[in-house]
VODREN-787012 format. One record per residue (C-alpha): residue number from 0; chain; x, y, z. Coordinates in nm, 2 decimals, padded with zeros to 4 digits. Each point is the difference from the previous one (the first is absolute). Layout:
<pt pos="NUM" unit="A" x="X" y="Y" z="Z"/>
...
***
This chain:
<pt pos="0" unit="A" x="-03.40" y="-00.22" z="-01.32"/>
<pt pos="1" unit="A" x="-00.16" y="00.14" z="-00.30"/>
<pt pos="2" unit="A" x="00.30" y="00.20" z="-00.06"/>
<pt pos="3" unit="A" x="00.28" y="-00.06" z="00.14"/>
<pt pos="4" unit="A" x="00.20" y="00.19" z="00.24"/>
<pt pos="5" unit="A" x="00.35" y="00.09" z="-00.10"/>
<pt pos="6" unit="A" x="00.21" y="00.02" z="00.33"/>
<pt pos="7" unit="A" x="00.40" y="00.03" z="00.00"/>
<pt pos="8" unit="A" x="00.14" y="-00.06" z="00.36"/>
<pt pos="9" unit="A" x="00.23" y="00.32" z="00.14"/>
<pt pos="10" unit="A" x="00.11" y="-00.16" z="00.33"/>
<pt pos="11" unit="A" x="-00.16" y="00.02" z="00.36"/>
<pt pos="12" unit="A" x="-00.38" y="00.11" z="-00.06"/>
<pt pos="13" unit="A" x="00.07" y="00.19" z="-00.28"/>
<pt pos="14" unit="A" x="-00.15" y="-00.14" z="-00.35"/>
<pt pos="15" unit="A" x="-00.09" y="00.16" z="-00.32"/>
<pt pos="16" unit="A" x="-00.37" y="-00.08" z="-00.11"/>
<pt pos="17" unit="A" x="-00.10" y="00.06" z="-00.33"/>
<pt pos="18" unit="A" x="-00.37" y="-00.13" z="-00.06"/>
<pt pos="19" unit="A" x="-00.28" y="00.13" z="-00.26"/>
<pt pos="20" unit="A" x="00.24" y="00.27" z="-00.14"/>
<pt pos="21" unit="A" x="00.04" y="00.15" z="00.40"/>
<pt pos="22" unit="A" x="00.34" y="00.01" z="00.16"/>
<pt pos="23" unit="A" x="00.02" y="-00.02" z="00.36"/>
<pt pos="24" unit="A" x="00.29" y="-00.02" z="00.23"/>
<pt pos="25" unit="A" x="-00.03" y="-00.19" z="00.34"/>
<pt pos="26" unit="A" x="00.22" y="00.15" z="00.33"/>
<pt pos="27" unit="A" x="00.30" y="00.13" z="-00.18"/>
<pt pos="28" unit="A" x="00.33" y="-00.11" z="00.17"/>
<pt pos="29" unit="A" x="00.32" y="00.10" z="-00.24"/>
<pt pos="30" unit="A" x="00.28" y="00.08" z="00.25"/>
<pt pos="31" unit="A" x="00.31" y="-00.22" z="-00.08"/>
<pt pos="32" unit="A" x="00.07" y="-00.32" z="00.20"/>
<pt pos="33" unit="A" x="00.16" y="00.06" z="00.34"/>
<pt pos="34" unit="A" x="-00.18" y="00.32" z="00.09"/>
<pt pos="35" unit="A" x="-00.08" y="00.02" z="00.39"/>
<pt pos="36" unit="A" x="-00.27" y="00.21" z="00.12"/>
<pt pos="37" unit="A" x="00.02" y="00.04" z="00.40"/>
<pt pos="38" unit="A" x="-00.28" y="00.12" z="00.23"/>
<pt pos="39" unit="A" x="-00.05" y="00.06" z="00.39"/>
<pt pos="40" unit="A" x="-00.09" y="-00.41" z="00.01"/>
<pt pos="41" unit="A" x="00.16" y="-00.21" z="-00.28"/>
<pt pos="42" unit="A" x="00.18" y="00.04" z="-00.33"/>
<pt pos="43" unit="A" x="-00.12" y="-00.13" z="-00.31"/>
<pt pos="44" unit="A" x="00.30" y="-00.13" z="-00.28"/>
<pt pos="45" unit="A" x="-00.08" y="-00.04" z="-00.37"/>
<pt pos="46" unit="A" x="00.21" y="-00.33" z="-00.16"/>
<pt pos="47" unit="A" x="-00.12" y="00.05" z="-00.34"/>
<pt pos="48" unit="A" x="00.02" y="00.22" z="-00.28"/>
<pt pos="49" unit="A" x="-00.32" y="00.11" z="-00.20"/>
<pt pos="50" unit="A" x="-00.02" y="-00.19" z="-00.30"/>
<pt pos="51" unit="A" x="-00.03" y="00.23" z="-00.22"/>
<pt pos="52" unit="A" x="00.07" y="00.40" z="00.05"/>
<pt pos="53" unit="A" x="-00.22" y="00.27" z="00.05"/>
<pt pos="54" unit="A" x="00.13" y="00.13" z="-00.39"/>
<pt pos="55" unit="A" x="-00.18" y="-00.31" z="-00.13"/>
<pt pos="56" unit="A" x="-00.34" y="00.04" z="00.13"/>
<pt pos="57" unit="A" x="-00.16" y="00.20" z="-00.24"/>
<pt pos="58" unit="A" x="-00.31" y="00.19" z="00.03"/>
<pt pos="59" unit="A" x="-00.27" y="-00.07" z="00.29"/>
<pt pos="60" unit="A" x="-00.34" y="00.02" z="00.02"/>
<pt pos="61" unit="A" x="00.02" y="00.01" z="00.42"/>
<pt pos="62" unit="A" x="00.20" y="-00.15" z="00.28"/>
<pt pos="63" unit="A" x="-00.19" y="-00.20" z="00.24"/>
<pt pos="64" unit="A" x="00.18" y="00.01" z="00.33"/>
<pt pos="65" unit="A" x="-00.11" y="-00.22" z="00.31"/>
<pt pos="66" unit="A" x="00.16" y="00.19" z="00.25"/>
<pt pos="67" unit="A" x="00.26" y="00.28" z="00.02"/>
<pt pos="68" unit="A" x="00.13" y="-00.03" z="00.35"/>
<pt pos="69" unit="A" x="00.24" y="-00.32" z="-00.06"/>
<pt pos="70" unit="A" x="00.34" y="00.01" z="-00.21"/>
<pt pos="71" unit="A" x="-00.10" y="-00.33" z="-00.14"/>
<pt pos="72" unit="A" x="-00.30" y="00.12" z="-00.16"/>
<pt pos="73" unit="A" x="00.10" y="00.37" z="-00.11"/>
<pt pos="74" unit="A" x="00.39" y="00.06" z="00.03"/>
<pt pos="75" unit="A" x="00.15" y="00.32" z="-00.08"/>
<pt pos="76" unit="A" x="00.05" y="-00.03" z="-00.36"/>
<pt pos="77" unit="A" x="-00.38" y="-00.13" z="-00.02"/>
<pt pos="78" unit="A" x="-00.10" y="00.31" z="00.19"/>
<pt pos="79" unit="A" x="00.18" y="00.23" z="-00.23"/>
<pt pos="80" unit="A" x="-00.21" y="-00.18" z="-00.28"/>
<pt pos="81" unit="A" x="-00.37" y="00.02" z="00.23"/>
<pt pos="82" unit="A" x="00.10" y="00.37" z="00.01"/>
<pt pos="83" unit="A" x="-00.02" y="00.08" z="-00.41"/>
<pt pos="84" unit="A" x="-00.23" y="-00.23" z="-00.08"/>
<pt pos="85" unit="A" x="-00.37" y="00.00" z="00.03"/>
<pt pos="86" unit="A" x="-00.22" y="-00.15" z="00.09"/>
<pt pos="87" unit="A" x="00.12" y="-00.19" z="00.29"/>
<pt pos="88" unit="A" x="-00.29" y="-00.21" z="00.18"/>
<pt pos="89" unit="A" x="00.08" y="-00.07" z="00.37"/>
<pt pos="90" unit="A" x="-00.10" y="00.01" z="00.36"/>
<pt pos="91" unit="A" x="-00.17" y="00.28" z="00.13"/>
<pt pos="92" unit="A" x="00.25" y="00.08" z="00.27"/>
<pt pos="93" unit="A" x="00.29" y="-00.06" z="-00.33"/>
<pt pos="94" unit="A" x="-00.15" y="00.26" z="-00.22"/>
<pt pos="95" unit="A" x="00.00" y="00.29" z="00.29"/>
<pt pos="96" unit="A" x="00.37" y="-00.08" z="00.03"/>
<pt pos="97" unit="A" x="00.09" y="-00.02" z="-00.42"/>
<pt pos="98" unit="A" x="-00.05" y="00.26" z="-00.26"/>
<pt pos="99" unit="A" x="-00.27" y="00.15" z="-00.13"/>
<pt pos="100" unit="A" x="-00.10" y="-00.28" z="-00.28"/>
<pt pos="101" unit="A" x="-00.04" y="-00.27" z="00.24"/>
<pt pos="102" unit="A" x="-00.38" y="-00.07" z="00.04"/>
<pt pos="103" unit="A" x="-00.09" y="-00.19" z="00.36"/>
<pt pos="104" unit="A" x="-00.20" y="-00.30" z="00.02"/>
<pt pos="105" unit="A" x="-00.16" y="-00.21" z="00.28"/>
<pt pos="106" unit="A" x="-00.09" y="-00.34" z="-00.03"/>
<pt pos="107" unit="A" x="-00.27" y="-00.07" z="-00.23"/>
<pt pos="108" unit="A" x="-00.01" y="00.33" z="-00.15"/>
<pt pos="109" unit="A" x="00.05" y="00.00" z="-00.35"/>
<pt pos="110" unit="A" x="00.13" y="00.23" z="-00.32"/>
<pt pos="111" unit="A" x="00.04" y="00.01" z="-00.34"/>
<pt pos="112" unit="A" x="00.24" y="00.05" z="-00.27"/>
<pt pos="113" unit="A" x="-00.06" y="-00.04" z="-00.42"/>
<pt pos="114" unit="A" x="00.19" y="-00.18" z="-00.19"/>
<pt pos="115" unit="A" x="00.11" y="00.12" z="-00.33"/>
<pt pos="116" unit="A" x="-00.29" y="-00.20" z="-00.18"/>
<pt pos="117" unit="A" x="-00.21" y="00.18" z="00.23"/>
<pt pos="118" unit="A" x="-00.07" y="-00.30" z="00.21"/>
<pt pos="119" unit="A" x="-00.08" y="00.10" z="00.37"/>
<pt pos="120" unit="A" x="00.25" y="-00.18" z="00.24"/>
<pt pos="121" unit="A" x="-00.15" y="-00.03" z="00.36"/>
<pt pos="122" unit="A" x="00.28" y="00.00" z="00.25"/>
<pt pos="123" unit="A" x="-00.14" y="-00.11" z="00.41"/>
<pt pos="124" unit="A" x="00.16" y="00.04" z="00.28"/>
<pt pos="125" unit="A" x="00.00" y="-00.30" z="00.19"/>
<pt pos="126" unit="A" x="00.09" y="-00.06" z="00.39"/>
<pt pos="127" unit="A" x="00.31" y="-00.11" z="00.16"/>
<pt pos="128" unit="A" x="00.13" y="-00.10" z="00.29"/>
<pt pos="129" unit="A" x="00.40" y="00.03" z="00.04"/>
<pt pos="130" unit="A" x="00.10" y="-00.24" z="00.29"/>
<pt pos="131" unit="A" x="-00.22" y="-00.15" z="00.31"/>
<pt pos="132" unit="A" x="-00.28" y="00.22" z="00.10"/>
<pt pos="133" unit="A" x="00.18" y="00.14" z="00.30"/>
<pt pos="134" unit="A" x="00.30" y="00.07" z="-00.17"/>
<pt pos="135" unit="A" x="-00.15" y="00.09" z="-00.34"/>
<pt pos="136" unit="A" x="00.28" y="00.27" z="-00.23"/>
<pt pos="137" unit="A" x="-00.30" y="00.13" z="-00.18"/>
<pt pos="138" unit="A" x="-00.17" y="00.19" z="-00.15"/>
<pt pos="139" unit="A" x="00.04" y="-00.19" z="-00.32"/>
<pt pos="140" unit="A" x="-00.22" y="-00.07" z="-00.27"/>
<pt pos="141" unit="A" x="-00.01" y="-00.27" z="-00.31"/>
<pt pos="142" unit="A" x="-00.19" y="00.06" z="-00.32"/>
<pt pos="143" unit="A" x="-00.25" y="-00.17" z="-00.27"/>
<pt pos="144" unit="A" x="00.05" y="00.09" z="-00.31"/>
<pt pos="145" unit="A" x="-00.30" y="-00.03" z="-00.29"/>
<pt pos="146" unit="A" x="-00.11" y="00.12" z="-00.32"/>
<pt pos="147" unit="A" x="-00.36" y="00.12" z="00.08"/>
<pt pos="148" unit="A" x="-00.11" y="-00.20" z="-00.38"/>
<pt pos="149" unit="A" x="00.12" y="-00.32" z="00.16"/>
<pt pos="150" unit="A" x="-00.13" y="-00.05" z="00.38"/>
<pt pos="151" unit="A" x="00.11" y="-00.35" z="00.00"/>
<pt pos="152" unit="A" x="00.37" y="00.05" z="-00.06"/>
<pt pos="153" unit="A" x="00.19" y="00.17" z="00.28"/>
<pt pos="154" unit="A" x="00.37" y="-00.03" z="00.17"/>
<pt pos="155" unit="A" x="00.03" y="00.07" z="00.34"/>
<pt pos="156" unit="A" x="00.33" y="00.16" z="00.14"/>
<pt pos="157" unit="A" x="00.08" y="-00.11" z="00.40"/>
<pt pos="158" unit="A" x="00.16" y="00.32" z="00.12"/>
<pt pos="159" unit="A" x="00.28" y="-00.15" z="00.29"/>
<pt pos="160" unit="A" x="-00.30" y="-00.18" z="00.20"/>
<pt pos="161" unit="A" x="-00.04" y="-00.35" z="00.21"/>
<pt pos="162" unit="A" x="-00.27" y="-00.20" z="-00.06"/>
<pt pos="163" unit="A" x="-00.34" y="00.12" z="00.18"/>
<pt pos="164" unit="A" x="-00.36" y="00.05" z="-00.02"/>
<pt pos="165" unit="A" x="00.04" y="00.36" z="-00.23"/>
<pt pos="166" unit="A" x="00.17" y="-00.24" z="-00.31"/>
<pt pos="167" unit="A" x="-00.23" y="-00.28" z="00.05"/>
<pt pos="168" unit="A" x="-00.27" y="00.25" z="-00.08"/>
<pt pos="169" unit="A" x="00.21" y="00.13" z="-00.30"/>
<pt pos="170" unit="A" x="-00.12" y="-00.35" z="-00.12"/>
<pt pos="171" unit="A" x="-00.31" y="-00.01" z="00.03"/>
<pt pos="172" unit="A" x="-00.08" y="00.34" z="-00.14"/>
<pt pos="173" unit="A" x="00.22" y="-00.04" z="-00.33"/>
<pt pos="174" unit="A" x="00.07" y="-00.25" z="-00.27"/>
<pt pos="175" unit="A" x="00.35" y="00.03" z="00.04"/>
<pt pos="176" unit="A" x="00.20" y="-00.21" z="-00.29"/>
<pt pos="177" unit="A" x="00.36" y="00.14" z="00.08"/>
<pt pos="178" unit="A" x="00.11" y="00.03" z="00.42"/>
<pt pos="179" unit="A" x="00.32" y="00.19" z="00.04"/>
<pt pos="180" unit="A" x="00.12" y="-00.10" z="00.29"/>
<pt pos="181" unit="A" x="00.27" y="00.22" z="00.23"/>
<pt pos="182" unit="A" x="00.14" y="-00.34" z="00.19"/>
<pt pos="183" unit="A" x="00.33" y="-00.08" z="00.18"/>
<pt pos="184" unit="A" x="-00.11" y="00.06" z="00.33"/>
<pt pos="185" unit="A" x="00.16" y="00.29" z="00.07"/>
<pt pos="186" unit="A" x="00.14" y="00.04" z="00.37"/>
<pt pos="187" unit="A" x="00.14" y="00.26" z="00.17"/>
<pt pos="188" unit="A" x="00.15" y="-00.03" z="00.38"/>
<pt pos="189" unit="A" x="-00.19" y="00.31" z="00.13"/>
<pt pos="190" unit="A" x="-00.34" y="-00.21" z="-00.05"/>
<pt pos="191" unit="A" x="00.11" y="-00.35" z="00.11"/>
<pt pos="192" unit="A" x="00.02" y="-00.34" z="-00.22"/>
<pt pos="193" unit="A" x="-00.33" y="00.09" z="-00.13"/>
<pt pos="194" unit="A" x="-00.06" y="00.03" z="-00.40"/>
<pt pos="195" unit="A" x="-00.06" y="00.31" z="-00.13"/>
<pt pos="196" unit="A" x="-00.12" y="-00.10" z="-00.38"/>
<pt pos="197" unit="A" x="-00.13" y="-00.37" z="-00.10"/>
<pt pos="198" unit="A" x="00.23" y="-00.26" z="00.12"/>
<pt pos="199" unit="A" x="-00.03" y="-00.29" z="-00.27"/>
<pt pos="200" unit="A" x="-00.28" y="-00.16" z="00.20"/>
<pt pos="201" unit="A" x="-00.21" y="00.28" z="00.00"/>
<pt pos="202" unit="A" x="00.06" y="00.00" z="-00.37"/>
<pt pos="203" unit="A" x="-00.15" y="-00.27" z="-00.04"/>
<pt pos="204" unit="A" x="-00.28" y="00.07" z="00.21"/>
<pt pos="205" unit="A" x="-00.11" y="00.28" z="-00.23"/>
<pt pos="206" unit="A" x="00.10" y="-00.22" z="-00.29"/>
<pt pos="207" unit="A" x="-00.31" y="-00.20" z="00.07"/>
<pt pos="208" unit="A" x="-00.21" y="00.32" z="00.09"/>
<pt pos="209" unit="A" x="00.02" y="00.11" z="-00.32"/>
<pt pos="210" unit="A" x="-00.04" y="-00.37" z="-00.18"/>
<pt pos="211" unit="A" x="00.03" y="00.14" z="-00.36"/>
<pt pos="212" unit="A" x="00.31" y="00.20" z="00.02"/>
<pt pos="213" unit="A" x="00.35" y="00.03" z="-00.12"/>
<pt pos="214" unit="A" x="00.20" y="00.05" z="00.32"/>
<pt pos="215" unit="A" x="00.30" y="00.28" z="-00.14"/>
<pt pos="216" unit="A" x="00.27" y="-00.01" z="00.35"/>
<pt pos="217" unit="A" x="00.17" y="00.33" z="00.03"/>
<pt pos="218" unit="A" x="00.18" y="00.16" z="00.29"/>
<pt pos="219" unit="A" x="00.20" y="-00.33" z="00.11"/>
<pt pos="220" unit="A" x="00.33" y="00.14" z="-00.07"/>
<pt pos="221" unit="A" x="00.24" y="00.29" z="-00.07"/>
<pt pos="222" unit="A" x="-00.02" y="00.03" z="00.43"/>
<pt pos="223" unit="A" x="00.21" y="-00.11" z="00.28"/>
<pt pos="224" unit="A" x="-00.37" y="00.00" z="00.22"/>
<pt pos="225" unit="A" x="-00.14" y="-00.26" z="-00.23"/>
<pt pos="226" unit="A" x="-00.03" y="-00.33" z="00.20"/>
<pt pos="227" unit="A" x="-00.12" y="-00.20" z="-00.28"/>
<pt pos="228" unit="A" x="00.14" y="-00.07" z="-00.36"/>
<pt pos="229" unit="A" x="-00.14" y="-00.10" z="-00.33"/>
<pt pos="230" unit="A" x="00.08" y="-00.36" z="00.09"/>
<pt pos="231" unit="A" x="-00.20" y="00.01" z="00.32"/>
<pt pos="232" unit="A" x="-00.28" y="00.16" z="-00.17"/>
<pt pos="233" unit="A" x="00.00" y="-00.26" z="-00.32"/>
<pt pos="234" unit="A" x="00.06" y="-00.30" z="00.26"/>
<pt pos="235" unit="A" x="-00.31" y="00.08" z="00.18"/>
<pt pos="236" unit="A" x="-00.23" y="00.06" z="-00.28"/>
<pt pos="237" unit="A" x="00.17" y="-00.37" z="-00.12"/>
<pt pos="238" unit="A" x="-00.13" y="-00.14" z="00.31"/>
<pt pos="239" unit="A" x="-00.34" y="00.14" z="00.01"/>
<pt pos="240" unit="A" x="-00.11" y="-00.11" z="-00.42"/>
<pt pos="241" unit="A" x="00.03" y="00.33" z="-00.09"/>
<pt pos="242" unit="A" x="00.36" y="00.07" z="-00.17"/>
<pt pos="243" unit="A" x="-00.19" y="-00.02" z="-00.34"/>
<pt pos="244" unit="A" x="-00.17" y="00.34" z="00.10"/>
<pt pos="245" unit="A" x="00.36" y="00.17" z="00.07"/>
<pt pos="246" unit="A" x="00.16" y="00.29" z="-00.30"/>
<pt pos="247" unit="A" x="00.33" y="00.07" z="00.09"/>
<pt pos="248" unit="A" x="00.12" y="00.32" z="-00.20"/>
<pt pos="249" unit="A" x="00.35" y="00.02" z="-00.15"/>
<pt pos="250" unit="A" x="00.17" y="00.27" z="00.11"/>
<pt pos="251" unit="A" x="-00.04" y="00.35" z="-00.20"/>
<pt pos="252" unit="A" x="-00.13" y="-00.24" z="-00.30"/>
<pt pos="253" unit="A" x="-00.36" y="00.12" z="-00.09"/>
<pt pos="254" unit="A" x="-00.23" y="-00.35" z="00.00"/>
<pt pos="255" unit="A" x="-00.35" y="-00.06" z="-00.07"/>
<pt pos="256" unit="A" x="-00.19" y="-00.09" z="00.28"/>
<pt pos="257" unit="A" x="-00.33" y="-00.24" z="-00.05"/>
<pt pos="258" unit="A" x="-00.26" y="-00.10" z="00.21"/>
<pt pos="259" unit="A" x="-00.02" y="-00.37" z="00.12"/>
<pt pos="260" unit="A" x="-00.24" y="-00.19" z="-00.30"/>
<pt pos="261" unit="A" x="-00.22" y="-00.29" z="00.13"/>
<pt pos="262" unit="A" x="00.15" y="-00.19" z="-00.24"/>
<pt pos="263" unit="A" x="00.36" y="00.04" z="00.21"/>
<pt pos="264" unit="A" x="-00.11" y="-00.09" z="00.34"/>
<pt pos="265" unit="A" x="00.10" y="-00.36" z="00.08"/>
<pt pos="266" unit="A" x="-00.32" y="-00.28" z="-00.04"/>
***
């Protein structure tokens, strides 16, 4: 990327971005590991704790939220956050349930927000799809982030989807040079054995829709629903000639991300 794009990895779907002098927070999730959360059909449990504390966030330019009708995606001390901090982008359906400062997007509507240098960032809702068709947990949204100056650098946040036709056309309408990918294949017994995020397969499948981008896997852990681990992901990409396209973040260290150079792809 022509900059690149600070990220420091919370836990869950939570990450810290910090890219062109703009700070951005994906999902927030900072309960403390072995918080249930019970509804009419299932119960979600947290196994992790966040990486680093809400105390050490600092300041935040906005909070861009995917969905606010999952525990996994915005648990209570996350909501308590959404609710003093503005602005929060989101669904459409999310921002008539949240506060006042949370401004609702649908897919392929787009925003902006300047950064200090007075650079415009352009932030676009892009579509999702949270399970099968028929069973689809929605509405959920992902976003592309760019800096209006530089069209041909852009990162594309998933949102919790599967692979289907709304991300493959993510990838031909943007130069995306960083994917952050909500994986693990989440599964809950109310829907059936079917994936609910990007199993590792389906990674790869958008790995090689979007040819010339750093694949960044979030969301495979920190959940007893996640059916797939880090191991299951980096084995598949291993398989498929792609593990050379794979960041894995540390957790709650901030790392430089880069984009895949032609001069690192294998010959």
């Amino acid at each position: 990327m022509t900059t690149a794009v600070r990220m420091t990895y919370i836990g869950g779907p939570t990450v810290l971005l910090e890219w062109g002098g703009v700070r951005l927070l994906t999902d927030p999730t900072f309960d403390p590991s072995g918080t249930s959360y019970h509804t009419p059909s299932y119960t979600l449990r947290k196994t992790m704790d966040p990486t680093i504390g809400l105390d050490a966030l600092g300041p935040l330019d906005a909070i861009l939220l995917s969905h606010d009708h999952h525990f996994d995606n915005l648990d209570r001390a996350g909501r308590a956050l959404v609710n003093r901090i503005e602005p929060v982008f989101t669904t459409v359906a999310g921002a008539s349930r949240l506060s006042g400062g949370t401004i609702g997007l649908a897919p392929w509507q787009s925003t902006e927000i300047t950064a200090p240098s007075g650079r415009i960032l352009k932030i676009t809702a892009t579509p999702a799809q949270h399970g099968p068709a028929y069973a689809d947990r929605g509405p959920v949204i992902g976003f592309v982030l760019g800096f209006e100056d530089d069209p041909s650098d852009q990162i594309y946040l998933s949102g919790d989807t599967v692979w289907f036709e709304g991300v493959r056309r993510v990838s031909e309408r943007y130069p995306v040079r960083v994917a952050v990918l909500f994986m693990g294949a989440a599964r809950v017994p109310v829907v059936g054995d079917w994936p609910l995020t990007f199993t590792a397969s389906e990674g790869v499948e958008t790995a090689r829709a979007f040819p010339d981008a750093t694949v960044v896997p979030v969301h495979y852990e920190g959940w007893e629903h996640f059916s797939e681990s880090s191991a299951d992901i980096a084995q598949m990409f291993e398989q498929a000639g792609l593990g050379y396209r794979l960041c894995w973040l540390p957790a709650g260290r901030p790392t430089d991300v880069e984009a895949v150079l032609p001069s690192s792809l294998p010959r």
